[in-house]
Backbone as CSV, one residue per row, in Angstrom:
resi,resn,N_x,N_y,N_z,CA_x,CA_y,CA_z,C_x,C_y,C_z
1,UNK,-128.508,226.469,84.778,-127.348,227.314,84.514,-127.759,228.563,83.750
2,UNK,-126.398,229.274,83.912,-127.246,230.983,82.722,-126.983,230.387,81.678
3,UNK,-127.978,231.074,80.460,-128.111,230.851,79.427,-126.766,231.834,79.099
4,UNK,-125.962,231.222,77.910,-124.871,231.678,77.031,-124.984,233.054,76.921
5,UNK,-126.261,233.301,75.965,-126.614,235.125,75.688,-126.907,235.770,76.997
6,UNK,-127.453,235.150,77.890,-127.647,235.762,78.912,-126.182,236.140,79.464
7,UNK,-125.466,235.290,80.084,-124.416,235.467,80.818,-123.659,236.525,80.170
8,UNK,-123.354,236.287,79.053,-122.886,237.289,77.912,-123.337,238.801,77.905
9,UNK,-124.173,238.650,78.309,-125.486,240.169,78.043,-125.419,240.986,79.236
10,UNK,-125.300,239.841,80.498,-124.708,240.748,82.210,-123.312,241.388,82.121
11,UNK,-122.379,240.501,81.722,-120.827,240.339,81.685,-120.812,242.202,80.889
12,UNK,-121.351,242.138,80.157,-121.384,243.018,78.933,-121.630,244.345,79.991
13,UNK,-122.862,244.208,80.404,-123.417,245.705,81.456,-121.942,245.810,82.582
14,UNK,-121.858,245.169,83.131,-120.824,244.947,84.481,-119.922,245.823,83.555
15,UNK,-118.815,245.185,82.009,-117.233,246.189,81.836,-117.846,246.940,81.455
16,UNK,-119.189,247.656,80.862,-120.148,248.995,80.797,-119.808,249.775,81.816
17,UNK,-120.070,249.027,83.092,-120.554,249.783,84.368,-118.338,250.045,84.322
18,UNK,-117.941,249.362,84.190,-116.229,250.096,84.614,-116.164,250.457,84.185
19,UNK,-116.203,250.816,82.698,-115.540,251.218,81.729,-115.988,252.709,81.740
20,UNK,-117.452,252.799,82.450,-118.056,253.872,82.450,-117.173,254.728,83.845
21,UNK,-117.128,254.337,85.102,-116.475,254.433,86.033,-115.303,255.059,85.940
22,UNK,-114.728,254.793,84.822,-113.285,254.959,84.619,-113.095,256.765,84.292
23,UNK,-114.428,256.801,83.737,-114.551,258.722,83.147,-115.651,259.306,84.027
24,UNK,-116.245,258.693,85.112,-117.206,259.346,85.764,-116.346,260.334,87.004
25,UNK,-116.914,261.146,86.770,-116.346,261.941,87.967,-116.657,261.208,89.669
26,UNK,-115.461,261.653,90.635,-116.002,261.453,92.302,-116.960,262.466,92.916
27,UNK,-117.556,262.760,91.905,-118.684,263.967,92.996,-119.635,262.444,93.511
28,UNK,-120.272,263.105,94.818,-120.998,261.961,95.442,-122.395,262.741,95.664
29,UNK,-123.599,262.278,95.779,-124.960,262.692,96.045,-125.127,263.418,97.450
30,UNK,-125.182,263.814,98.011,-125.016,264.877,99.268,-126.186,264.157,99.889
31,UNK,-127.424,263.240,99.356,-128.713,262.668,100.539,-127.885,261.297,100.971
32,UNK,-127.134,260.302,100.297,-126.848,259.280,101.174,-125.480,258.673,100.646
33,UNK,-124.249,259.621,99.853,-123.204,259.351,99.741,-122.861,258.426,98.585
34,UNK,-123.747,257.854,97.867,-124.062,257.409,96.352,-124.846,258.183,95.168
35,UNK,-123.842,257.558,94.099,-124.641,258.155,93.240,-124.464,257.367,92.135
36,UNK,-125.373,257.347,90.395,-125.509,256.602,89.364,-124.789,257.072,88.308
37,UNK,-123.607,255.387,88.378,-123.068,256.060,87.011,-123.174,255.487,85.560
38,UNK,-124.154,254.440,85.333,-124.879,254.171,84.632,-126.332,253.943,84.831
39,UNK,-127.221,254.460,84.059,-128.764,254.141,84.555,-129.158,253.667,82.801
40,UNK,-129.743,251.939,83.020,-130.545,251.906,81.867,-131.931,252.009,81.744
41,UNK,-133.019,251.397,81.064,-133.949,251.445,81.143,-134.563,250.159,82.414
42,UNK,-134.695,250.751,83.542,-135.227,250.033,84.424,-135.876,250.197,85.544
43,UNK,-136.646,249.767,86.256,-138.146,250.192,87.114,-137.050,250.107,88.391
44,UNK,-136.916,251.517,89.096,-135.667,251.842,90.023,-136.895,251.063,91.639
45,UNK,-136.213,249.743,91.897,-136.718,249.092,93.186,-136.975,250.233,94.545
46,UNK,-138.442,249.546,95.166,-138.761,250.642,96.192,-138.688,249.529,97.394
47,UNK,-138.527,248.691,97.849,-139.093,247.807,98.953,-140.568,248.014,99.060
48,UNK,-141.215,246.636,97.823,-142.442,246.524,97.997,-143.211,248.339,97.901
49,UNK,-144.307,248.422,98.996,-144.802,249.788,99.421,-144.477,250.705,100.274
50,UNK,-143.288,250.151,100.708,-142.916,250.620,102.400,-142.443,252.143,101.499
51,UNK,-142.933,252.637,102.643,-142.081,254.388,102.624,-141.087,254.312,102.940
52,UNK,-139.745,255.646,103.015,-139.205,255.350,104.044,-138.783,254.957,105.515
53,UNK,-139.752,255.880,105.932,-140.179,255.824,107.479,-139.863,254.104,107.888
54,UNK,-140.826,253.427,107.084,-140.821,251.808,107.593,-139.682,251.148,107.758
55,UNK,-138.533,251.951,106.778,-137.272,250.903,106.548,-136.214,251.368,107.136
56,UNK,-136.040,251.123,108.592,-134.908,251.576,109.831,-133.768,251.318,109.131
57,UNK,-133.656,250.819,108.105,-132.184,250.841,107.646,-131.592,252.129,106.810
58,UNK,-132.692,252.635,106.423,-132.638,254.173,105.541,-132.860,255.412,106.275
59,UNK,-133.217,254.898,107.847,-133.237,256.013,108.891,-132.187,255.694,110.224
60,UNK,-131.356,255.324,109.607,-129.860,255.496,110.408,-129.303,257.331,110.167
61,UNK,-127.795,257.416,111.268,-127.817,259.011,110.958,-127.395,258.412,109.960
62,UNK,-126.840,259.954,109.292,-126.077,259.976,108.217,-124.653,259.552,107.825
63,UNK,-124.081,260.458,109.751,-122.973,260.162,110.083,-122.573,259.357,111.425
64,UNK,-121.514,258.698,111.295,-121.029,259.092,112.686,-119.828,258.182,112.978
65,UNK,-119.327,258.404,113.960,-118.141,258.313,114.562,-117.360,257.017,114.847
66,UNK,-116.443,256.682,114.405,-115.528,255.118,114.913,-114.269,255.415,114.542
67,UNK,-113.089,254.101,114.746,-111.961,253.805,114.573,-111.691,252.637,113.852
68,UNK,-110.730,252.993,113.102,-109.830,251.375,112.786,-108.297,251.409,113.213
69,UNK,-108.127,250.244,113.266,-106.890,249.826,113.600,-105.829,249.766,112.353
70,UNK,-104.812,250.836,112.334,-104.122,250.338,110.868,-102.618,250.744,111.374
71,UNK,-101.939,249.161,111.079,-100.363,249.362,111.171,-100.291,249.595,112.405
72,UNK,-101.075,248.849,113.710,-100.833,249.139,114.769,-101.377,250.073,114.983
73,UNK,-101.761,251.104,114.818,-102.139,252.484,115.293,-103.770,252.473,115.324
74,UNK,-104.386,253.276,116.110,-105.495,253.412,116.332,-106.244,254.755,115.418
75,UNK,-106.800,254.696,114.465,-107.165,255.911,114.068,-108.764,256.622,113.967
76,UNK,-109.324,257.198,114.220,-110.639,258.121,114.535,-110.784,258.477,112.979
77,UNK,-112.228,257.791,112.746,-112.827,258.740,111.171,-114.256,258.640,111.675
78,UNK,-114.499,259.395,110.391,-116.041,259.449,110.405,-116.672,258.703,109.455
79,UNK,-117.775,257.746,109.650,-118.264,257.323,108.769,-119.426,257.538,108.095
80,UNK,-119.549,257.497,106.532,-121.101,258.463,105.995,-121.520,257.078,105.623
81,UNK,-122.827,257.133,105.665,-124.065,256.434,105.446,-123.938,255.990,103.785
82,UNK,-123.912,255.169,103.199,-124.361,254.806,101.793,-125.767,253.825,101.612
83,UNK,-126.631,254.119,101.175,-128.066,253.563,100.627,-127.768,253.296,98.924
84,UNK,-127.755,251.406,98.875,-127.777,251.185,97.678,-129.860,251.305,97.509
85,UNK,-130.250,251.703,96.890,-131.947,251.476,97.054,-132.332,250.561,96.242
86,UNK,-131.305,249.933,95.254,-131.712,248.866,94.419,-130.868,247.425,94.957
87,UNK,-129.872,247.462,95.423,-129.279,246.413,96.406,-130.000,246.161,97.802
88,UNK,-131.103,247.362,97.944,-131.877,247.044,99.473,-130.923,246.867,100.564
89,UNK,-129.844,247.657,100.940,-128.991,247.647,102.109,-128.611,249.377,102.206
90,UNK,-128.237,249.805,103.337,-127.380,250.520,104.006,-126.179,249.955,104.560
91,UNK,-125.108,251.057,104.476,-123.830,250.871,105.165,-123.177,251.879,105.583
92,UNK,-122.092,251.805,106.560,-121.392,252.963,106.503,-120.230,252.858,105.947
93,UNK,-119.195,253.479,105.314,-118.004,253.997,104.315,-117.185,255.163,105.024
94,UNK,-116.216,254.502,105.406,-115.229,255.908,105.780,-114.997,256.895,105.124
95,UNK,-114.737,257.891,105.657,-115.127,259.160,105.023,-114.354,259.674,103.658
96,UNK,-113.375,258.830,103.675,-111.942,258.376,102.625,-112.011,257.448,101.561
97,UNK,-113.859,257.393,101.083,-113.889,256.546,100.649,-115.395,256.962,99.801
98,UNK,-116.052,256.769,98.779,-116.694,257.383,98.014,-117.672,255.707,97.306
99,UNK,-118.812,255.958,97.031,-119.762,255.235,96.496,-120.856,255.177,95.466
100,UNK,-120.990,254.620,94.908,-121.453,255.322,93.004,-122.102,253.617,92.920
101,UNK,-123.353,254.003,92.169,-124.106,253.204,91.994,-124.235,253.155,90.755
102,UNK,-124.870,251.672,90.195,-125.360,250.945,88.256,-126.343,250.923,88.737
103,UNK,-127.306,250.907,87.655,-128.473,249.609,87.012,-128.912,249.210,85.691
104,UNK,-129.195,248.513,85.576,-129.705,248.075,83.961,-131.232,246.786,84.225
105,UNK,-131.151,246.230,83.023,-131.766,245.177,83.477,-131.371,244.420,83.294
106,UNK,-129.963,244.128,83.228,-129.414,243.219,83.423,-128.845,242.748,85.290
107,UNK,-128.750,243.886,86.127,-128.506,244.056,86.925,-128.092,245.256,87.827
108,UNK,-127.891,245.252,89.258,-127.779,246.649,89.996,-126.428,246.553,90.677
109,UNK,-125.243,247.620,91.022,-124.342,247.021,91.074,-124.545,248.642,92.519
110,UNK,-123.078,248.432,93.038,-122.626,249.229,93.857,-121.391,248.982,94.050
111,UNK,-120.370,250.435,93.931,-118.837,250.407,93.847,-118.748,251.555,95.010
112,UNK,-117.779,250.398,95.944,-117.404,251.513,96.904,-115.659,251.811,96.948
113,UNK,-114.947,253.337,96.332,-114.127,253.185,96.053,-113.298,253.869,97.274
114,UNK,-111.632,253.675,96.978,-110.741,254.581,97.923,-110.820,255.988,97.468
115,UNK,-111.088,256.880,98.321,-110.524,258.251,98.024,-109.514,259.035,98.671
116,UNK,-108.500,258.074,98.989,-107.704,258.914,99.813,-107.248,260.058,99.677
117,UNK,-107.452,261.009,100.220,-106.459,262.491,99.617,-107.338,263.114,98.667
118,UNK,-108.401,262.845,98.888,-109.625,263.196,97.786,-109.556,262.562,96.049
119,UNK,-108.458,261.953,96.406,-108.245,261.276,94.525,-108.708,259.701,94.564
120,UNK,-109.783,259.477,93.872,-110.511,257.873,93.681,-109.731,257.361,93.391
121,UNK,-108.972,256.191,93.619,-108.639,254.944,93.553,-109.390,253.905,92.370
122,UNK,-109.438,253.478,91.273,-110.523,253.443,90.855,-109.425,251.036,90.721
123,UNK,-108.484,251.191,91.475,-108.267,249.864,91.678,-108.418,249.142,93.054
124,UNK,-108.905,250.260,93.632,-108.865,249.864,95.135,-110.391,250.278,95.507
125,UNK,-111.290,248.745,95.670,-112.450,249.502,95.309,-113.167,247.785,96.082
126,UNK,-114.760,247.847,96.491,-115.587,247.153,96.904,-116.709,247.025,95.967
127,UNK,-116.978,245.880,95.237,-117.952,246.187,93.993,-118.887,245.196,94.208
128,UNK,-120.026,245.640,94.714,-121.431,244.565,94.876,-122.138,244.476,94.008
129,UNK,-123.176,243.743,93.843,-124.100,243.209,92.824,-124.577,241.886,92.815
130,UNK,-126.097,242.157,91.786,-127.027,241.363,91.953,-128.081,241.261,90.888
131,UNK,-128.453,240.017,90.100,-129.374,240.359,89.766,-130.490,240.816,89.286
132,UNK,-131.514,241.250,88.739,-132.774,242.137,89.398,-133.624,241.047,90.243
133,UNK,-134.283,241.444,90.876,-134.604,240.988,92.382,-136.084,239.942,91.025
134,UNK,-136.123,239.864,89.878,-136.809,239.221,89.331,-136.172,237.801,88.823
135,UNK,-135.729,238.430,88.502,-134.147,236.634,88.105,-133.782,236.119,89.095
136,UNK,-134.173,234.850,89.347,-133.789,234.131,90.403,-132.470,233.287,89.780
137,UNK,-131.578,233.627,90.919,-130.000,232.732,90.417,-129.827,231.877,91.538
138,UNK,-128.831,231.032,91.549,-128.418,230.418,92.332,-127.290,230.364,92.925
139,UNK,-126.290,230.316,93.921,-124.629,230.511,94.080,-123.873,229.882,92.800
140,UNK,-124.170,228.987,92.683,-123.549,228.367,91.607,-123.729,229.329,90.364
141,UNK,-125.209,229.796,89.640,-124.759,230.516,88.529,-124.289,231.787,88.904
142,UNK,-124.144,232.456,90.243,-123.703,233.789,90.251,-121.926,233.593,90.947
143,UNK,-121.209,232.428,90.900,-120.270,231.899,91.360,-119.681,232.391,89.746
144,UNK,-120.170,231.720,89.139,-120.033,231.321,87.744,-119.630,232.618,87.498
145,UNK,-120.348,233.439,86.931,-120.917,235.126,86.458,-119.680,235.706,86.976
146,UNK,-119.502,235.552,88.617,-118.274,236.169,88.979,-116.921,235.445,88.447
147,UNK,-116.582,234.725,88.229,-115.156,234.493,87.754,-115.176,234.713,86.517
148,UNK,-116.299,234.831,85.220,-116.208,235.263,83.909,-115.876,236.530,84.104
149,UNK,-116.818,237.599,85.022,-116.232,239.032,85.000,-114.993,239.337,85.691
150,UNK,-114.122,238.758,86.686,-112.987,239.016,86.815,-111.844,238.576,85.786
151,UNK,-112.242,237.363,85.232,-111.346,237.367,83.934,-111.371,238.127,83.042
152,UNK,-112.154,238.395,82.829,-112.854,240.040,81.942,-111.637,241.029,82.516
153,UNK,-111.591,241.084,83.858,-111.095,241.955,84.134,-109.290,242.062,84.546
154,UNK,-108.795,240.792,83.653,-107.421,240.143,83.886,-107.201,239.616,85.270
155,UNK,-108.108,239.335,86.307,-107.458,238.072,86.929,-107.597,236.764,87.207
156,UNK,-106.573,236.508,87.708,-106.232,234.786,88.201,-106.906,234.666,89.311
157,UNK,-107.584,233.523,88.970,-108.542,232.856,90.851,-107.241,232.364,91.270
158,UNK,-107.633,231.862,92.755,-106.663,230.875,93.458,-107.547,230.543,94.650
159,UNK,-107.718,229.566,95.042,-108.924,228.706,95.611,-107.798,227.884,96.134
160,UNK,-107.928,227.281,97.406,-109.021,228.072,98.375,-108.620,229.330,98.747
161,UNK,-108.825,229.771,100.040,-108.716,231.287,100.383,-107.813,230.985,101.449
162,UNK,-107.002,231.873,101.811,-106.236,231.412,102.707,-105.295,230.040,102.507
163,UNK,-105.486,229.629,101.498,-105.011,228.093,101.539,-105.305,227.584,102.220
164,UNK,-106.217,227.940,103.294,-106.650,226.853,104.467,-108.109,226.585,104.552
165,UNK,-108.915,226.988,103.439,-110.213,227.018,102.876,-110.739,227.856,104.150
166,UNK,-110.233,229.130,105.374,-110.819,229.839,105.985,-111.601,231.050,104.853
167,UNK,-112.873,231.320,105.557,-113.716,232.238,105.325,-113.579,233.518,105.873
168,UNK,-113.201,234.803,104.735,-112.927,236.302,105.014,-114.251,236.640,105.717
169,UNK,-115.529,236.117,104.927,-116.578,236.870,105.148,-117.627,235.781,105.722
170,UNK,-118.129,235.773,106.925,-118.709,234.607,107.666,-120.365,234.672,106.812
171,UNK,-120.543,235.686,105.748,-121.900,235.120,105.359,-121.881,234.298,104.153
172,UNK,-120.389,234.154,103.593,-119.756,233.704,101.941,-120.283,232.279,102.102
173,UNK,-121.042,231.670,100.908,-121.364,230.664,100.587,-120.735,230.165,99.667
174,UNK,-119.803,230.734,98.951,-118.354,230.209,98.456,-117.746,231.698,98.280
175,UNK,-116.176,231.373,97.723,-115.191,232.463,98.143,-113.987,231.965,97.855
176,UNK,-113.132,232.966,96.963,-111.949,232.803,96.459,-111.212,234.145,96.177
177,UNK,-109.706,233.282,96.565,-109.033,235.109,96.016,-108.586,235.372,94.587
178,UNK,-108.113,236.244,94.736,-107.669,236.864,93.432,-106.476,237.332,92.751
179,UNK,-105.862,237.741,91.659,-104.663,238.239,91.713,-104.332,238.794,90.533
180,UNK,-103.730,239.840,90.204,-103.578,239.931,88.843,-102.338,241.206,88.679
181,UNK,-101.152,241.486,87.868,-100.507,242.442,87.427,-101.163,243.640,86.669
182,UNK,-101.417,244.884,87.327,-101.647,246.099,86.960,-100.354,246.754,85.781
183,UNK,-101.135,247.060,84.580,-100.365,247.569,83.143,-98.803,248.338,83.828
184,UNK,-98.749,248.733,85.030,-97.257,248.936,85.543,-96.828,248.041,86.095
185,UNK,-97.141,246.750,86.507,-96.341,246.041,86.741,-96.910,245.785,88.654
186,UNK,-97.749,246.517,89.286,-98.047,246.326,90.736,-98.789,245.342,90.734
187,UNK,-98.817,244.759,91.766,-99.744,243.513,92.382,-101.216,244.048,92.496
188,UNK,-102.161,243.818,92.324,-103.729,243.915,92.359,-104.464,242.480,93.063
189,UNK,-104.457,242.839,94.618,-105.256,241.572,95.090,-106.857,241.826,95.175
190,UNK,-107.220,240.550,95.745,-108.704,240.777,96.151,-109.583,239.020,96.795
191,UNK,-110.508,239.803,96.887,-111.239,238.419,97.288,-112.479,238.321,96.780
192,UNK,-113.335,237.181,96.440,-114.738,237.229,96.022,-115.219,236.397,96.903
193,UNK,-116.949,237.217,97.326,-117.538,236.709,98.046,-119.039,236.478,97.860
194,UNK,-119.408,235.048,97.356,-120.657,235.237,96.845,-121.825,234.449,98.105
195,UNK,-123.144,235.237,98.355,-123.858,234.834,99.027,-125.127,235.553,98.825
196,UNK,-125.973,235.051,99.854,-127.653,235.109,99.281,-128.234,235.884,100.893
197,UNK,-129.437,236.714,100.238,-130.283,237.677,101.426,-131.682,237.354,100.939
198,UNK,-132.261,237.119,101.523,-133.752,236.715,101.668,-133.946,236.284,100.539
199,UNK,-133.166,235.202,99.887,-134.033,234.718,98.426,-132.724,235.447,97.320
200,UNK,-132.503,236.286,97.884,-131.468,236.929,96.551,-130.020,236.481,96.497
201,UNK,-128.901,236.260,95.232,-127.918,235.832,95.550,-126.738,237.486,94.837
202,UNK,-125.905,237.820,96.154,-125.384,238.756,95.790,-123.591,238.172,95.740
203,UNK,-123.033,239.017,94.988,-121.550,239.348,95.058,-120.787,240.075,95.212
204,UNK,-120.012,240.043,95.839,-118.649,241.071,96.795,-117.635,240.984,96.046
205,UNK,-117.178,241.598,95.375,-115.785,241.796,94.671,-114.813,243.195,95.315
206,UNK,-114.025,242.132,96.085,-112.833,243.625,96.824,-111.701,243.455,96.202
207,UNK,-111.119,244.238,95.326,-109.623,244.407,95.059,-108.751,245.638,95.075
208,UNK,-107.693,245.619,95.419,-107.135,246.746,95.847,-105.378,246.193,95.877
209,UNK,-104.694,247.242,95.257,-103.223,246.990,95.249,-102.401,246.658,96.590
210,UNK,-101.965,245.536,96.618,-101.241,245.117,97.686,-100.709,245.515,98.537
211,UNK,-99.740,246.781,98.515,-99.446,247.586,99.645,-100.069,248.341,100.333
212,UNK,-101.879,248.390,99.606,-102.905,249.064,100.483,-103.591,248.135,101.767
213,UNK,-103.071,247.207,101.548,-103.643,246.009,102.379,-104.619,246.514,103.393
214,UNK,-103.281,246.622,104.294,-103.585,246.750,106.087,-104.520,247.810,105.644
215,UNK,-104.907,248.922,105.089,-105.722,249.989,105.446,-106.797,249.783,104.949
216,UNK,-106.333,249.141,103.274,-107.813,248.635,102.933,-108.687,247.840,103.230
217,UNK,-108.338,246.620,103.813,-108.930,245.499,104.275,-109.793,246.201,105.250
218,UNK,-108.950,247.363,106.153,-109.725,247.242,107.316,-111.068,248.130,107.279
219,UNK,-111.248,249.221,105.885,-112.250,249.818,105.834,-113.532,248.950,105.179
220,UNK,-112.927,247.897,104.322,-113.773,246.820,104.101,-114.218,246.066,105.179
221,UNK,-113.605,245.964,105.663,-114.283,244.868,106.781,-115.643,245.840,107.228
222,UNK,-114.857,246.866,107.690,-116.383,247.546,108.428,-117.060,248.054,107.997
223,UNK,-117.080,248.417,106.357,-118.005,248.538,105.210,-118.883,247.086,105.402
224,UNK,-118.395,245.855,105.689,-119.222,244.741,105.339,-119.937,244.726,106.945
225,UNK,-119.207,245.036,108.121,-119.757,244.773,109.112,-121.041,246.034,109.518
226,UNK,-121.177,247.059,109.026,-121.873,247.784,109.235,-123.223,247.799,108.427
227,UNK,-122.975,246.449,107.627,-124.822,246.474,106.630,-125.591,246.374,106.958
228,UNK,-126.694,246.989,107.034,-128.231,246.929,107.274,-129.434,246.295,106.241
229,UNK,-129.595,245.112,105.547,-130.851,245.282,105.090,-131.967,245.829,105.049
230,UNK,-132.556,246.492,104.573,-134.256,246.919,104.039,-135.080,246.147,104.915
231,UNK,-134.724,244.800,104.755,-136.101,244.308,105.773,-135.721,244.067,107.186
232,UNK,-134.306,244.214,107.803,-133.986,244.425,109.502,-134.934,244.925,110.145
233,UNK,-135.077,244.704,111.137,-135.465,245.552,112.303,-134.343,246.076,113.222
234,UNK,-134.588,246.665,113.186,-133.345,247.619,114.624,-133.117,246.457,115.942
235,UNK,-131.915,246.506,116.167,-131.574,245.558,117.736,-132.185,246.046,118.367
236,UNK,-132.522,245.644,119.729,-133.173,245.852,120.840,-132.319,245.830,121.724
């Protein structure tokens, strides 16, 4: 299990990393649509020796073109490229939607928020993390880790998901939703999704105010369906 000070000492960086969030500006990095809004003292991960060149997941375009389905309607965006380089993935992020990166050594995080109308959302948001790729955890202690920091962050679990113990995210090795009253009084849902990539165990924290549902869900979904790992190879 995590050690007490330890768990204590992540929990601590993570309401750092919001609390910091909360006054960071939405300007975004113009090379891959992220940027750092806390950096502590820590050795910024390269994949091993590989250059870029080697890692087809960091030589996707930048941009490009799809639809989602929202409220019935069919709608055309563009999607930009986000490179966490310390989470070791690529994704794409609708264009309505903005991405800002942590690290410490306690861990590396990635927040992908709403920007609709160009104004961040800073409750309607996709928040990953992990780790350092040196601490080996297990689902269970990063299961753990995640429900201390959402209580941290005022909400209520509710397990199973769906009430029908169905799985949002087909790679979740456990998974529960969420719920909590925003200081006005709105609903704040979400879901947590914790699971593991080559040895590493990561977490998905999506929450977003309830009447954003239908639109939000659906840019999440294809935020999650569009990831690339560092060590992929390209389909054939």
């Amino acid at each position: 299990m995590i050690g007490t000070i330890t768990k204590k000492a992540v929990v601590t960086f993570i309401v750092l990393v919001l609390v910091s969030a909360l006054s960071a500006c939405s300007a975004s990095d113009g090379q891959d649509g992220a940027k750092s809004t806390v950096t502590t003292q820590k050795k910024t991960a390269t994949s091993d020796s590989k250059t870029v060149k080697d890692i087809p997941a960091k030589n996707r375009p930048k941009t490009k073109t799809g639809s989602l389905s929202i409220e019935g309607m069919t709608e055309d965006f563009t999607f930009t490229l986000a490179d966490s380089v310390e989470l070791e993935f690529t994704t794409y992020i609708a264009s309505d939607m903005i991405a800002e990166s942590a690290s410490s050594s306690e861990g590396d995080s990635l927040f992908i928020y709403a920007n609709y109308g160009g104004e961040k959302n800073r409750n309607a948001r996709l928040f990953f993390f992990a780790r350092p790729k040196a601490v080996k955890s297990s689902i269970e202690e990063m299961t753990e880790l995640a429900k201390e920091t959402i209580k941290v962050e005022g909400f209520r679990i509710k397990e199973p998901v769906a009430g029908n113990g169905a799985l949002v995210f087909e790679w979740s090795q456990a998974e529960f939703d969420i719920e909590k009253q925003d200081k006005n009084g709105s609903r704040i849902v979400g879901i947590v999704s914790i699971f593991s990539h080559a040895g590493r165990v990561y977490w998905l924290i999506a929450e977003y105010p309830e009447e954003l549902t239908e639109g939000f869900v659906q840019r999440m979904v294809k935020a999650a369906e569009n990831i690339m790992w560092y060590d992929e190879k390209p389909a054939r």
